[in-house]
C-alpha positions in Angstrom: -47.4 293.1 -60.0 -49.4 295.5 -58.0 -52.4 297.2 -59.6 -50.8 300.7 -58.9 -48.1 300.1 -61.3 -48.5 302.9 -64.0 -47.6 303.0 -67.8 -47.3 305.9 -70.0 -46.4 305.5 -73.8 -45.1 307.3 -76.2 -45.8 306.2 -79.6 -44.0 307.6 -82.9 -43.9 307.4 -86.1 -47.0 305.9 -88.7 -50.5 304.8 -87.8 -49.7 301.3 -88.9 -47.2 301.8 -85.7 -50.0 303.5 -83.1 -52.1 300.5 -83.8 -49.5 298.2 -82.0 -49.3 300.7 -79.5 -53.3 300.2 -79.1 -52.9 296.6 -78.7 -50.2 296.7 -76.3 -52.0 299.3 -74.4 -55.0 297.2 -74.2 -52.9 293.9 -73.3 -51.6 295.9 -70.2 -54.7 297.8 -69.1 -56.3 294.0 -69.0 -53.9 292.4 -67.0 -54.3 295.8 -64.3 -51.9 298.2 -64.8 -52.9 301.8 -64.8 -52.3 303.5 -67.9 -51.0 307.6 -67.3 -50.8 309.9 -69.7 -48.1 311.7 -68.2 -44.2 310.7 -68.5 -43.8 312.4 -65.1 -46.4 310.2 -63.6 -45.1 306.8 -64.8 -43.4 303.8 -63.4 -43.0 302.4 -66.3 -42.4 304.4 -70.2 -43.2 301.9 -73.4 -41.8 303.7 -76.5 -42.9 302.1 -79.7 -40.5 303.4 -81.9 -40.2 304.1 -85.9 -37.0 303.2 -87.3 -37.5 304.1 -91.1 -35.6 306.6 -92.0 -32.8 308.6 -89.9 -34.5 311.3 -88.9 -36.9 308.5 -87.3 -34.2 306.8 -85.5 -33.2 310.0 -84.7 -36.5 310.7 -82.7 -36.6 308.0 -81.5 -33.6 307.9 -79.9 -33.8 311.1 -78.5 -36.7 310.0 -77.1 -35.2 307.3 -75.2 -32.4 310.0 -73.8 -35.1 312.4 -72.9 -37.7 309.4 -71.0 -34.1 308.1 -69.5 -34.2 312.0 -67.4 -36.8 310.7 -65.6 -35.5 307.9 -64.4 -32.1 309.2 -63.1 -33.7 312.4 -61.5 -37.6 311.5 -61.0 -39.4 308.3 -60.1 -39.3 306.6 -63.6 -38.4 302.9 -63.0 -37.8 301.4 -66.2 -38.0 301.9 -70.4 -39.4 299.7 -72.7 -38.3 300.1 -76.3 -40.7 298.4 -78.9 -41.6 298.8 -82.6 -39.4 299.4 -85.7 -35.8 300.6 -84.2 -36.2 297.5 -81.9 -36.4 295.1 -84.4 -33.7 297.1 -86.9 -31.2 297.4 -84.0 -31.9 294.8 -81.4 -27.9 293.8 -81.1 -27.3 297.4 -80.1 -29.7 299.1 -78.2 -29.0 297.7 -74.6 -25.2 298.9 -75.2 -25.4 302.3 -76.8 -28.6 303.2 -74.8 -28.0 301.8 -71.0 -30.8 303.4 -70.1 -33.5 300.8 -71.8 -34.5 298.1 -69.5 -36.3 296.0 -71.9 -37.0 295.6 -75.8 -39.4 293.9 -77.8 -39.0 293.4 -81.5 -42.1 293.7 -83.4 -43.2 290.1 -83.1 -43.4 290.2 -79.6 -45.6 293.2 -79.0 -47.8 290.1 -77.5 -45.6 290.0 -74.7 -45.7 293.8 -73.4 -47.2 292.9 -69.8 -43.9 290.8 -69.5 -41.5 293.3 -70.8 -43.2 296.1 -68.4 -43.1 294.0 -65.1 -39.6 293.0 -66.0 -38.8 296.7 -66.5 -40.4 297.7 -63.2 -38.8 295.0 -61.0 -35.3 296.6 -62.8 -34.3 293.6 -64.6 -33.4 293.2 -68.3 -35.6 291.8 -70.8 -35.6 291.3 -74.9 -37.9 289.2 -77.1 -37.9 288.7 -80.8 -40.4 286.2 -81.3 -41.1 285.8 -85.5 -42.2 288.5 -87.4 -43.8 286.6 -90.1 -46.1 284.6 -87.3 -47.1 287.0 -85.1 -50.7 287.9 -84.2 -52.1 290.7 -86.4 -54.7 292.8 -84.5 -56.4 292.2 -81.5 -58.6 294.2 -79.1 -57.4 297.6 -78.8 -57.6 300.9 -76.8 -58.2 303.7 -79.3 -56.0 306.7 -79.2 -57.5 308.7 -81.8 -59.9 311.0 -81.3 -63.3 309.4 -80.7 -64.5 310.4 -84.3 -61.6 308.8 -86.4 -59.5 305.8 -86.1 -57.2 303.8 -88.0 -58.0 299.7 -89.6 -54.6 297.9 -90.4 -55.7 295.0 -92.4 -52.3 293.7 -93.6 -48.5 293.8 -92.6 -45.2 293.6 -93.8 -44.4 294.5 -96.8 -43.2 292.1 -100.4 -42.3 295.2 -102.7 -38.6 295.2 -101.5 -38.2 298.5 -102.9 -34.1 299.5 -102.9 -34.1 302.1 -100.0 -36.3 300.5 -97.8 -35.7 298.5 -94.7 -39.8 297.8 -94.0 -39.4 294.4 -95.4 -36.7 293.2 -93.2 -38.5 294.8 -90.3 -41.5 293.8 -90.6 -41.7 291.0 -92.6 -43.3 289.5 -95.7 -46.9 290.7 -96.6 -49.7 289.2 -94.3 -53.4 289.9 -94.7 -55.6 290.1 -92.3 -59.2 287.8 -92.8 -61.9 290.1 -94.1 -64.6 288.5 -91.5 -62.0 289.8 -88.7 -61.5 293.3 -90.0 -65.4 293.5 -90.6 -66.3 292.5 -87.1 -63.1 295.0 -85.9 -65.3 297.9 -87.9 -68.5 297.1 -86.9 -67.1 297.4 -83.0 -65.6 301.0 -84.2 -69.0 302.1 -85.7 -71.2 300.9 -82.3 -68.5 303.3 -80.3 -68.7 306.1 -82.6 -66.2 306.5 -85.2 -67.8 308.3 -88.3 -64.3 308.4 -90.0 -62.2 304.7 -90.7 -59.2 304.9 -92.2 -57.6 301.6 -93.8 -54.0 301.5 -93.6 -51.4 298.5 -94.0 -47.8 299.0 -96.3 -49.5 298.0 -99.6 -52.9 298.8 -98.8 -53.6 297.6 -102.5 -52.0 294.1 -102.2 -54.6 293.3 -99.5 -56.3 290.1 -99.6 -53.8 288.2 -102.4 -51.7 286.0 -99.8 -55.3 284.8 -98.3 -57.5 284.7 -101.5 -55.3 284.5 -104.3 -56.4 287.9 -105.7 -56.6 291.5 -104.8 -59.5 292.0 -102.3 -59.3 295.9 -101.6 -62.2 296.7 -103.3 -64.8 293.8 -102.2 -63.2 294.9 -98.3 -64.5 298.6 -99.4 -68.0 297.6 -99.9 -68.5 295.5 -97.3 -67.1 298.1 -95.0 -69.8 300.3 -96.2 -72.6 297.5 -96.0 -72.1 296.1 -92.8 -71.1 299.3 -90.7 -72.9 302.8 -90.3 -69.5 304.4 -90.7 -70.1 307.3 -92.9 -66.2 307.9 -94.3 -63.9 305.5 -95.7 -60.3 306.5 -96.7 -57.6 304.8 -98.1 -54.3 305.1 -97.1 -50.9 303.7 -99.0 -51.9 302.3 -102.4 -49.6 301.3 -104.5 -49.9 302.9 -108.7 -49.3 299.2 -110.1 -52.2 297.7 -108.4 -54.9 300.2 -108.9 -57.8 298.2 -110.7 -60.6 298.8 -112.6 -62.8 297.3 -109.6 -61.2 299.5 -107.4 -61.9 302.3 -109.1 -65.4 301.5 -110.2 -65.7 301.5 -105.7 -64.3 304.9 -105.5 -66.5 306.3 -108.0 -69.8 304.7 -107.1 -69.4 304.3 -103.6 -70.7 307.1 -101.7 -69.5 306.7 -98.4 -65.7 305.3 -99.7 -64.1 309.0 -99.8 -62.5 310.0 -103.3 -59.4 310.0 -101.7 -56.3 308.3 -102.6 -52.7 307.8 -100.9 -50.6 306.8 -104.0 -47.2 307.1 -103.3 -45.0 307.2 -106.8 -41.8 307.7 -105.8 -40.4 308.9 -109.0 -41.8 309.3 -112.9 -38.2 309.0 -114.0 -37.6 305.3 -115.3 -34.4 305.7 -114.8 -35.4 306.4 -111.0 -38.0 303.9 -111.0 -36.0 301.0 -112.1 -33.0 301.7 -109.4 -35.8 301.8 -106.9 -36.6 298.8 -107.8 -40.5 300.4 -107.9 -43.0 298.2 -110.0 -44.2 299.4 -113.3 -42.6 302.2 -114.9 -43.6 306.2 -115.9 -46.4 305.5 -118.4 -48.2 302.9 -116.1 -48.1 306.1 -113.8 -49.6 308.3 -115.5 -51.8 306.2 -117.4 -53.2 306.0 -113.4 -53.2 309.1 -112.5 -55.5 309.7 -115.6 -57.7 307.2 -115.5 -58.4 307.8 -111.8 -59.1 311.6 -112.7 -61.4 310.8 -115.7 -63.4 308.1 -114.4 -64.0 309.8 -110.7 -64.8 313.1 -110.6 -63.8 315.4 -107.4 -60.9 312.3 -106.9 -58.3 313.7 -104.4 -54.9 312.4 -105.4 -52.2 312.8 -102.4 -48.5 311.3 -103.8 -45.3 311.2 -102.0 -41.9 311.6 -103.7 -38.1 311.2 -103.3 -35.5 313.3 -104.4 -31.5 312.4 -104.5 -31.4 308.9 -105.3 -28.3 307.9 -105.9 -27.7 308.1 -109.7 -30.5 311.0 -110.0 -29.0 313.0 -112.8 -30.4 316.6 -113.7 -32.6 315.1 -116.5 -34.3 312.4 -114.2 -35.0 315.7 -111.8 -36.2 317.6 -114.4 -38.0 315.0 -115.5 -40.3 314.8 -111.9 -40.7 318.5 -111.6 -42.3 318.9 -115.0 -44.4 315.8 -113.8 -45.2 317.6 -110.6 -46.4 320.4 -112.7 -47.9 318.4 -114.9 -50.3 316.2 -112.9 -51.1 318.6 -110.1 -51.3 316.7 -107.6 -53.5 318.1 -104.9 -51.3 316.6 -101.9 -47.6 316.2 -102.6 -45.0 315.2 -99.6 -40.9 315.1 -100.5 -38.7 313.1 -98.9 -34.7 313.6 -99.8 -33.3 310.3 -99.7 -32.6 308.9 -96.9 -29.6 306.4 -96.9 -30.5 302.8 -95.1 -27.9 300.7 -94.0 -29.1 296.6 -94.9 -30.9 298.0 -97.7 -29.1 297.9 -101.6 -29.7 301.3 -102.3 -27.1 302.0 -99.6 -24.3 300.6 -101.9 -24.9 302.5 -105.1 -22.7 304.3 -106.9 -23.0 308.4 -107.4 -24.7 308.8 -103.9 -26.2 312.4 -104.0 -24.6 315.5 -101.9 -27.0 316.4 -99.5 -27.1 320.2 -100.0 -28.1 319.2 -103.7 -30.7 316.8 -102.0 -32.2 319.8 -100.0 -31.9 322.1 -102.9 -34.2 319.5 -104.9 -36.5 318.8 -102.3 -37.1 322.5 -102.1 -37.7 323.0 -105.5 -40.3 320.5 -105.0 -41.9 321.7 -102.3 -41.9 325.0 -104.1 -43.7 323.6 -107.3 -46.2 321.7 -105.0 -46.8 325.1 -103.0 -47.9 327.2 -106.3 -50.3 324.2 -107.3 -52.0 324.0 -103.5 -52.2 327.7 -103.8 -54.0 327.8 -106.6 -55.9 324.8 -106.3 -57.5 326.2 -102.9 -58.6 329.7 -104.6 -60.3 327.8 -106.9 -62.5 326.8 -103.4 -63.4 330.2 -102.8 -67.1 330.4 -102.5 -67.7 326.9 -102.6 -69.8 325.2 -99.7 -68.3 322.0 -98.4 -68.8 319.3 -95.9 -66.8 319.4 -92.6 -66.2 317.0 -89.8 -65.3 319.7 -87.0 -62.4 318.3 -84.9 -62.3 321.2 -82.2 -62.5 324.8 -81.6 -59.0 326.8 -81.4 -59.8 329.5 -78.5 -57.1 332.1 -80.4 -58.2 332.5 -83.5 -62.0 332.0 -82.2 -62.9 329.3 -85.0 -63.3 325.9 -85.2 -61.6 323.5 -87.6 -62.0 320.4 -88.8 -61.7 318.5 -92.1 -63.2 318.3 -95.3 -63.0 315.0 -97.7 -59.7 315.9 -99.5 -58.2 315.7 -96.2 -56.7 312.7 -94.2 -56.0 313.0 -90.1 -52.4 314.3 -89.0 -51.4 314.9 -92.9 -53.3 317.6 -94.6 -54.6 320.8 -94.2 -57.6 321.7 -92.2 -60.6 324.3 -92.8 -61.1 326.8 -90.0 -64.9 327.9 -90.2 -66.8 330.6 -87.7 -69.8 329.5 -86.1 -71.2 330.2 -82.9 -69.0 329.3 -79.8 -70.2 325.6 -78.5 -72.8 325.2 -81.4 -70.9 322.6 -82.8 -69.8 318.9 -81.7 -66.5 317.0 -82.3 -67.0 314.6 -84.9 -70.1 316.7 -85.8 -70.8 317.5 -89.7 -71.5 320.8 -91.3 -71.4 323.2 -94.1 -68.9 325.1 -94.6 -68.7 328.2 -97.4 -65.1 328.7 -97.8 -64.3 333.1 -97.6 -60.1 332.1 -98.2 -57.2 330.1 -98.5 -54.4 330.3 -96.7 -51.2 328.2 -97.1 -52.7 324.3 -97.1 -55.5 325.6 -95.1 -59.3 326.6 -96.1 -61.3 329.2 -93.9 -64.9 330.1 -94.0 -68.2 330.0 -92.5 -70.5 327.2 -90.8 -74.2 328.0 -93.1 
């Protein structure tokens, strides 16, 4: 392999996804290939691919079409195909996408440096080592921004809900050692993250396969005790295992953000119980309650799915009113997305999908009058910013207050004198309007 060889990457779908595409990026840039950030540049194109949903095999695939230009009318050499769609579709890819020259299911992200030299040389290559005994983490190139980055401390995935293929793809639930993750932080905080954001498919389930009980919360502290990190946000937490300890951490922990990712789903237990989701509508809102009485200023971000099959007018009903109800202050929709390999697939009464779209807008509707008026409400109000970067057209910078995670939600554009302010740097903020998901106002 000569040193020239160059890799570019492009990386879709979740975090939980870019931290594999860290590790193999690492693995190669050891081992002396030149990493490019340019498909045009590149010898060699890994795409780690999401394979969740179809409008993320979709992308993914397109992807692969658009990457396989380069190589028929530029200098590319050879694809690698990685991740999620590797895994799900392993039997297929090489004969419905010619262009791939090599694929790596997700238990073999290990052996990226042998996928890319095969790929190079022109010569086909596939590895699906075992899911369930691969290495989790590993040093890691960061691809965030130097202020933020992402700390997977589990994978797979034991819920078997009824529309999802995660479980298949990426195997049973594994935890990561807390000593591991801790010493993974600390190198974060000596390199200058002020933002860590904890991430895994159950985020809430952490620690129970190692320790024999749920360890999210003691992982929290120590997070907080052993690094100078000042934020800490959870990501993908699961209603059913939302304890008291837990949220004793999120209300006396300063630095562990009052922030939340708690996916529902559905409040409909007719829903719920098709989805094969654990617990049922009162253990939701019983949740929803006590995390709003017992921590004040709590952020509560939910995701929800419309058009299951068998969702009748009353279970619809049903969610809006909850919507309405609960006022979430982040709300994402998701029309159901049918999953070959998955049991939801076979159902009966599979949902059209213009009534699908005219649910998820009605929705996303609902949701939109609650953001709207929960940002007036911030009118006035001084708030703490991390400033991201400065936005030459509209002559502001931006960044991101508390209530809001990376890449997801909104951002609050604040004036302040051109180059007076760092990335990654905190300030005040007094918000002057909302507009849409976004806060504006002025640095003080």
């Amino acid at each position: 392999m000569s040193k020239k060889t160059k890799v570019g990457f492009v990386s879709l779908g979740c975090p939980k996804n870019q931290l594999d595409t860290e590790v193999m990026l690492r693995e190669l840039y050891d081992k002396g290939y030149e990493i490019v950030s340019e498909d045009i540049e590149a010898d060699v194109v890994v795409i780690n691919t999401c394979g969740f949903i179809e409008s993320a095999k979709k992308e993914a695939i397109d992807n692969i079409i658009d990457i396989g230009w380069l190589k028929k009318n530029r200098t590319l050499k050879g694809i690698v195909v990685t991740g999620c769609l590797a895994e799900r579709y392993r039997d297929q890819i090489f004969d419905q996408l010619p262009e791939v020259d090599a694929i790596l299911g997700v238990g073999s992200i290990h052996n990226i440096v042998e996928a890319v030299e095969s790929a190079a040389a022109g010569r086909k290559y596939s590895s699906y080592e075992d899911k369930n005994s691969v290495k989790l983490g590993g040093e890691r190139i960061v691809t965030t921004p130097e202020y933020y980055a992402y700390l997977k401390v589990a994978e797979g995935c034991d819920n078997c809900c009824t529309y999802c293929a995660i479980p298949q793809i990426r195997g049973r639930f594994r935890s990561r050692p807390m000593e591991e993750l801790i010493e993974e932080a600390k190198t974060l905080s000596e390199i200058g993250v002020k933002e860590l954001v904890v991430v895994a498919q159950d985020t809430t389930r952490y620690g129970l396969d190692l320790y024999g009980e749920y360890k999210l919360a003691e992982l929290l502290n120590r997070l907080t005790e052993e690094t100078d990190i000042p934020w800490i946000r959870v990501l993908y937490c699961y209603p059913d295992k939302i304890t008291d300890e837990l949220i004793d951490v999120f209300k006396n922990n300063p630095r562990v953000l009052k922030y939340i990712d708690l996916p529902i789903q559905h409040i409909s237990d007719n829903m719920l119980r098709a989805m094969n989701r654990h617990g049922d509508g009162v253990m939701i809102r019983s949740v929803v309650k006590k995390l709003r009485e017992n921590v004040p200023g709590m952020i509560i971000r939910t995701t929800v799915i419309v058009g299951f099959p068998g969702e009748t007018e009353e279970d619809f009903t049903e969610l809006c009113e909850f919507v309405k109800e609960a006022r979430f202050d982040r709300l994402g929709a998701f029309t159901y997305s049918r999953e070959e390999d998955t049991p939801a697939y076979d159902f009966e009464d599979q949902i059209d999908e213009q009534i699908k779209q005219d649910r998820y807008d009605i929705v996303m509707r609902t949701q939109g009058e609650i953001t709207e008026a929960q940002n007036e409400t911030m009118i006035g109000k001084i708030i703490e910013v991390m400033c991201e970067d400065y936005d030459p057209v509209s002559e502001t910078y931006y960044g991101r207050s508390y209530a809001d995670a990376p890449e997801i939600d909104g951002k609050v554009y604040f004036r302040a004198p051109k180059l007076s302010v760092a990335e990654g740097e905190f300030v005040k903020v007094k918000i002057t309007e909302a507009i849409d998901y976004d806060l504006v106002g002025d640095k003080i």
